[in-house]
Backbone as XML, in Angstrom:
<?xml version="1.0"?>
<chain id="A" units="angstrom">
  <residue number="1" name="UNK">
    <atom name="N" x="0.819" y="-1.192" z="0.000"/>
    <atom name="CA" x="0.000" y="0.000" z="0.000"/>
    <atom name="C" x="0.865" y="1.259" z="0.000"/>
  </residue>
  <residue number="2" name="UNK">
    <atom name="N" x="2.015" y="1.302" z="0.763"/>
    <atom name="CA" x="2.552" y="2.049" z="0.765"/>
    <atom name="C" x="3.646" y="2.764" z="-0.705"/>
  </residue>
  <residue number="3" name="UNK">
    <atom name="N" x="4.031" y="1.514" z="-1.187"/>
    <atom name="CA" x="4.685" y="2.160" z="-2.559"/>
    <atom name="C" x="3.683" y="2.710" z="-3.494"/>
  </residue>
  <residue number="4" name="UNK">
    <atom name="N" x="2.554" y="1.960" z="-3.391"/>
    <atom name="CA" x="1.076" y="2.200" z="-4.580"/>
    <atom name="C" x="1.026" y="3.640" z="-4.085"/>
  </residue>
  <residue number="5" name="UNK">
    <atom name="N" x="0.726" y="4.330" z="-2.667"/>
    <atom name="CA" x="0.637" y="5.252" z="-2.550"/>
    <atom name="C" x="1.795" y="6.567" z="-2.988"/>
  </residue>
  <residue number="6" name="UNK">
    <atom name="N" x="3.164" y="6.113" z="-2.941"/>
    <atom name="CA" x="4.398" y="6.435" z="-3.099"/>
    <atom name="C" x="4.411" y="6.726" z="-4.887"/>
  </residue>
  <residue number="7" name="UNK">
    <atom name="N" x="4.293" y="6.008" z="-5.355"/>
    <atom name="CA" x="4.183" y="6.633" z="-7.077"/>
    <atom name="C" x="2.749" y="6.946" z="-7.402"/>
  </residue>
  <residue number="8" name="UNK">
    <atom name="N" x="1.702" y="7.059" z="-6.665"/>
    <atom name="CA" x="0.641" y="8.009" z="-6.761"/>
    <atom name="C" x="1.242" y="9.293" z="-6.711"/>
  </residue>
  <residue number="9" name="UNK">
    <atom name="N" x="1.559" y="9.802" z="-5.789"/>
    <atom name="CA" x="2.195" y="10.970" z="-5.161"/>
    <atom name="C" x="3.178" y="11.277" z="-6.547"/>
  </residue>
  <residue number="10" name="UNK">
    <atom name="N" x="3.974" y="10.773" z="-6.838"/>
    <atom name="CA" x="5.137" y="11.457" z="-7.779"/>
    <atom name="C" x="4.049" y="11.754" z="-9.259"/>
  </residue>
  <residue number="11" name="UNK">
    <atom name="N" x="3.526" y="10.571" z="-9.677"/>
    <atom name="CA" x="2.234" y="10.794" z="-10.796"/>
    <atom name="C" x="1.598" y="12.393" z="-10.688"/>
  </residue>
  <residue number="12" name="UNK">
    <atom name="N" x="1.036" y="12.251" z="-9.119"/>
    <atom name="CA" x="0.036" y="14.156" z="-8.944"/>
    <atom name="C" x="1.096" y="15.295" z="-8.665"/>
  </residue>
  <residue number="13" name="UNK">
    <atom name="N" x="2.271" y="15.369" z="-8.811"/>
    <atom name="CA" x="3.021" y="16.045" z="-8.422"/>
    <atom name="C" x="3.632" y="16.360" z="-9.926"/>
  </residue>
  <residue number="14" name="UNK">
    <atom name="N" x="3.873" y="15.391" z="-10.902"/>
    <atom name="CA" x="4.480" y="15.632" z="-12.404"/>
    <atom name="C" x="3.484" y="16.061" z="-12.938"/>
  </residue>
  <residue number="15" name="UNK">
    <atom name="N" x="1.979" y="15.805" z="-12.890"/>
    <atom name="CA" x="0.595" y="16.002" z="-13.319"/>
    <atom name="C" x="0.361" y="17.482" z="-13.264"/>
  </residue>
  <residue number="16" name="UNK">
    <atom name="N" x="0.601" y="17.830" z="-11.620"/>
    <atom name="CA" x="0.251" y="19.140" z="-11.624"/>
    <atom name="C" x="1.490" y="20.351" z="-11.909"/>
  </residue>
  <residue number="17" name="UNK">
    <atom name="N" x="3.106" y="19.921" z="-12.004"/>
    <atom name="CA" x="3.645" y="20.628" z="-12.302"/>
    <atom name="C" x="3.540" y="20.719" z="-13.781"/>
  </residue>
  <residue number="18" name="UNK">
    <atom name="N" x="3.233" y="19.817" z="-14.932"/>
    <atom name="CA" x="2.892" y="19.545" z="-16.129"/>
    <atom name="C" x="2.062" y="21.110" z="-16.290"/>
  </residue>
  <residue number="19" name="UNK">
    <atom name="N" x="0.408" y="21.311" z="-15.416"/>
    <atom name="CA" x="-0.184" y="22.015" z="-15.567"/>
    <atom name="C" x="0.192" y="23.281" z="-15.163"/>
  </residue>
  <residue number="20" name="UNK">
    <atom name="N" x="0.983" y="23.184" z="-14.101"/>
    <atom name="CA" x="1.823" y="24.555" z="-13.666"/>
    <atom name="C" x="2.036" y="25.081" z="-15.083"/>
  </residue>
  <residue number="21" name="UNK">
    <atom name="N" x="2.779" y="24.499" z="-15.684"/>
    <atom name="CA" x="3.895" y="25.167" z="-16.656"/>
    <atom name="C" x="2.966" y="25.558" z="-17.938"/>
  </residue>
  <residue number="22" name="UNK">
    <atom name="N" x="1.908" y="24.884" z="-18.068"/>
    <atom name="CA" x="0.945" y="25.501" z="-19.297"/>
    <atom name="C" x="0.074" y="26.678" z="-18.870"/>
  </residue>
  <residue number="23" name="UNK">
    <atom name="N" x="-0.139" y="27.104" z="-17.644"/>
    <atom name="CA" x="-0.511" y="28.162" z="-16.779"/>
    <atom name="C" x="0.157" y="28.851" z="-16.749"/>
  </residue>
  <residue number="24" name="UNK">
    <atom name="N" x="1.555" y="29.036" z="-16.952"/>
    <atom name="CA" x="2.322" y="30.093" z="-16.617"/>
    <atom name="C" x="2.721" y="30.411" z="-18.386"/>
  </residue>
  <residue number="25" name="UNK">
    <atom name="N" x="2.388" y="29.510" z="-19.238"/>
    <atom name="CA" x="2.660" y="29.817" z="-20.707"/>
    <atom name="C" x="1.384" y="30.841" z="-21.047"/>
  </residue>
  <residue number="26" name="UNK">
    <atom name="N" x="0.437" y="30.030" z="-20.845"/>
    <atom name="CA" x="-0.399" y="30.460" z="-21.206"/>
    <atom name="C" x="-1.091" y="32.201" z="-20.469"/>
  </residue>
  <residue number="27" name="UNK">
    <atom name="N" x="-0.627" y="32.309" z="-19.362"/>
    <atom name="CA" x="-0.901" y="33.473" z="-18.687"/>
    <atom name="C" x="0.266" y="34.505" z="-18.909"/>
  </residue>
  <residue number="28" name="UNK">
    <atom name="N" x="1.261" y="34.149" z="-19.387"/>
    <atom name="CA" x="2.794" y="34.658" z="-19.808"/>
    <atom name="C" x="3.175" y="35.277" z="-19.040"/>
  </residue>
  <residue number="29" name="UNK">
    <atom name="N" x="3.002" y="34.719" z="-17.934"/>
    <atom name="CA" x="3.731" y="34.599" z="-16.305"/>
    <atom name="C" x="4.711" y="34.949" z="-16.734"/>
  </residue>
  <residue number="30" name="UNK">
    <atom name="N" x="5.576" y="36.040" z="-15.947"/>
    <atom name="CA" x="7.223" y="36.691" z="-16.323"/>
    <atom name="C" x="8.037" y="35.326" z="-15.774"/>
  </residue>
  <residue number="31" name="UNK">
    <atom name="N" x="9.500" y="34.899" z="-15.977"/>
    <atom name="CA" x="10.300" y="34.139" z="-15.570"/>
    <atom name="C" x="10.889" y="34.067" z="-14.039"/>
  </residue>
  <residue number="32" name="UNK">
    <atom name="N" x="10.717" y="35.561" z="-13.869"/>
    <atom name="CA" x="10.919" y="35.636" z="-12.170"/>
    <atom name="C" x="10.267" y="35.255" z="-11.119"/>
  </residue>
  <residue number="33" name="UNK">
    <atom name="N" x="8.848" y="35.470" z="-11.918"/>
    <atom name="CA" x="7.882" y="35.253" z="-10.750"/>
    <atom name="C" x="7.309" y="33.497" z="-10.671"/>
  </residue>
  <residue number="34" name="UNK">
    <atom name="N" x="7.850" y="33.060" z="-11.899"/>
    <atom name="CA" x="7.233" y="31.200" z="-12.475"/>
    <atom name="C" x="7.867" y="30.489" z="-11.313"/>
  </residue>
  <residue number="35" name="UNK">
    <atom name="N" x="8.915" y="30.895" z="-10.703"/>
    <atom name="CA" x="9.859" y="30.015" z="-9.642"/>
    <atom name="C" x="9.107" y="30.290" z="-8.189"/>
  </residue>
  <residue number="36" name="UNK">
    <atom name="N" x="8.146" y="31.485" z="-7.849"/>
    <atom name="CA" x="7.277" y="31.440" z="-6.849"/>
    <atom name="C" x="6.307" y="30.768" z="-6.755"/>
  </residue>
  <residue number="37" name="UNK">
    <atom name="N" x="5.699" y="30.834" z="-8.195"/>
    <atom name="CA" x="4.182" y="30.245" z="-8.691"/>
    <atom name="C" x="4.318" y="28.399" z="-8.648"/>
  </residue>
  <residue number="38" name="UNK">
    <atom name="N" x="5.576" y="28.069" z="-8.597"/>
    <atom name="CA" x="6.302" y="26.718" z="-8.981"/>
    <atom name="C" x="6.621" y="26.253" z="-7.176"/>
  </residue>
  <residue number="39" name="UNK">
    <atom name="N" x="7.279" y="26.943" z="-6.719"/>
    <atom name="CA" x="7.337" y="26.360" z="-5.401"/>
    <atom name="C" x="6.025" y="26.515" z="-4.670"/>
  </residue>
  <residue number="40" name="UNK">
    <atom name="N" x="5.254" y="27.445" z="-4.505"/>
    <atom name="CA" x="4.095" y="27.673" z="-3.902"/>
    <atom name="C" x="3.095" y="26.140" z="-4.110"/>
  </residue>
  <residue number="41" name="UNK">
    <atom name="N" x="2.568" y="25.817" z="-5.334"/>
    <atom name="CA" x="1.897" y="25.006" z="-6.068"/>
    <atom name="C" x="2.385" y="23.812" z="-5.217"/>
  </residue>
  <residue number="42" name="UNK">
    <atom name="N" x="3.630" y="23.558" z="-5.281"/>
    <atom name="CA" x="4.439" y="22.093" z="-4.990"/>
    <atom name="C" x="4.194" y="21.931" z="-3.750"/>
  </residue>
  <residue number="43" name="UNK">
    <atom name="N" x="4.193" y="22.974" z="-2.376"/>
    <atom name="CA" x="4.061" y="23.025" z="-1.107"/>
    <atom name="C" x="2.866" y="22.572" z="-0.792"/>
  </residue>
  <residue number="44" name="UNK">
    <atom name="N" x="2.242" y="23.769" z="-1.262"/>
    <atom name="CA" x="0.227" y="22.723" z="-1.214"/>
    <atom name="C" x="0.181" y="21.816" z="-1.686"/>
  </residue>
  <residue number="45" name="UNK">
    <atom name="N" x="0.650" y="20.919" z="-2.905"/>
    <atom name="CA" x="-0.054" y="19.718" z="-3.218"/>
    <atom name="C" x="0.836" y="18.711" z="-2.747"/>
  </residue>
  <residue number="46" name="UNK">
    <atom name="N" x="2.258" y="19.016" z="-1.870"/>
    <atom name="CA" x="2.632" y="18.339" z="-1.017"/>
    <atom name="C" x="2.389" y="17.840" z="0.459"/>
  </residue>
  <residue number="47" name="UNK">
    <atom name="N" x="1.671" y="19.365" z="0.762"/>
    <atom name="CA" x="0.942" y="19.041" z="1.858"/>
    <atom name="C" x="-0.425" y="18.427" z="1.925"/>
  </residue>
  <residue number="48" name="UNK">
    <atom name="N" x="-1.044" y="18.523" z="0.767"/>
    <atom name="CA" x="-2.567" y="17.816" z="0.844"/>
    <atom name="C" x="-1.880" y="16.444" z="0.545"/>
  </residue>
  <residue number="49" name="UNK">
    <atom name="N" x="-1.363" y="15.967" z="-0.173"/>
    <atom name="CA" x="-0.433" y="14.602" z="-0.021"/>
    <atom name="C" x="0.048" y="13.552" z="0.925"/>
  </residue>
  <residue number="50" name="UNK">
    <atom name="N" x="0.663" y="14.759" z="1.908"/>
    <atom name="CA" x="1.182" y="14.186" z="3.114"/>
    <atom name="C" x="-0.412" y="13.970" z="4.130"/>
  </residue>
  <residue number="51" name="UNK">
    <atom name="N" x="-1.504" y="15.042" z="4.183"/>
    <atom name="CA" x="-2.259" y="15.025" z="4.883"/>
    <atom name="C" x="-3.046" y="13.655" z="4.500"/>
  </residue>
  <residue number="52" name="UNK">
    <atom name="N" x="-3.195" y="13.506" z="3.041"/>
    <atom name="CA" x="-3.887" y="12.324" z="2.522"/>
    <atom name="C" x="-3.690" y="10.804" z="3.276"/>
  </residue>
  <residue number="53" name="UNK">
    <atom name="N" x="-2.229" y="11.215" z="3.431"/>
    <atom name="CA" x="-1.448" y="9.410" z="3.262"/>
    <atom name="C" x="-1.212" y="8.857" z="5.116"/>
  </residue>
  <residue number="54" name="UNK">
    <atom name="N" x="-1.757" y="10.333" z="5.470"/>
    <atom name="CA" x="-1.414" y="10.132" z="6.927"/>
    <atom name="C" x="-2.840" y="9.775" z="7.006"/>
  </residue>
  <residue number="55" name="UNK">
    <atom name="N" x="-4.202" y="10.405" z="6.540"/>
    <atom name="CA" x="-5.498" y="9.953" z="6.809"/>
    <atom name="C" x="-5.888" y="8.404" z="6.662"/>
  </residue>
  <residue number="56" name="UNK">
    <atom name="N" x="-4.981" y="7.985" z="5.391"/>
    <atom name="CA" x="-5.171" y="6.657" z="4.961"/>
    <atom name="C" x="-4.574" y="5.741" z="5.847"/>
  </residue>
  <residue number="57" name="UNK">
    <atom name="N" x="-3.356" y="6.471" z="6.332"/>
    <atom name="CA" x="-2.398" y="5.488" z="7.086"/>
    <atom name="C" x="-3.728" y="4.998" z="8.859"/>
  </residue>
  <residue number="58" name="UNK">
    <atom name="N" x="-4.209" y="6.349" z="9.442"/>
    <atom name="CA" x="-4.769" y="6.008" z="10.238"/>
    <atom name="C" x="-6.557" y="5.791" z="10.358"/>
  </residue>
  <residue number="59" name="UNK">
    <atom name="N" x="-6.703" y="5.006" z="9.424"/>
    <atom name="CA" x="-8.315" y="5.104" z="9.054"/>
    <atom name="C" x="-8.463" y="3.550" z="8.897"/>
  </residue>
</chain>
């Protein structure tokens, strides 16, 4: 369960940086600011991640 969950996580994380980067094309996000918009994104969907796997772990 735990690896299944483990390359879930890397899958929604390439998924949503995938979409990051067509969001920031498409909005023509300056280059300075894509590296805020890029870490910000990664933090939240790391933390709903971690919150996920800990819910699963104790449920």
């Amino acid at each position: 369960m735990n690896y299944f969950f483990i390359i879930f996580a890397f899958f929604i994380l390439y998924s949503v940086n995938r979409l990051t980067t067509s969001l920031c094309i498409q909005k023509e996000i300056p280059e300075e600011n894509q590296q805020r918009v890029f870490r910000t994104i990664n933090i939240l969907v790391t933390i709903l991640l971690i919150s996920s796997y800990v819910e699963v772990l104790f449920s």
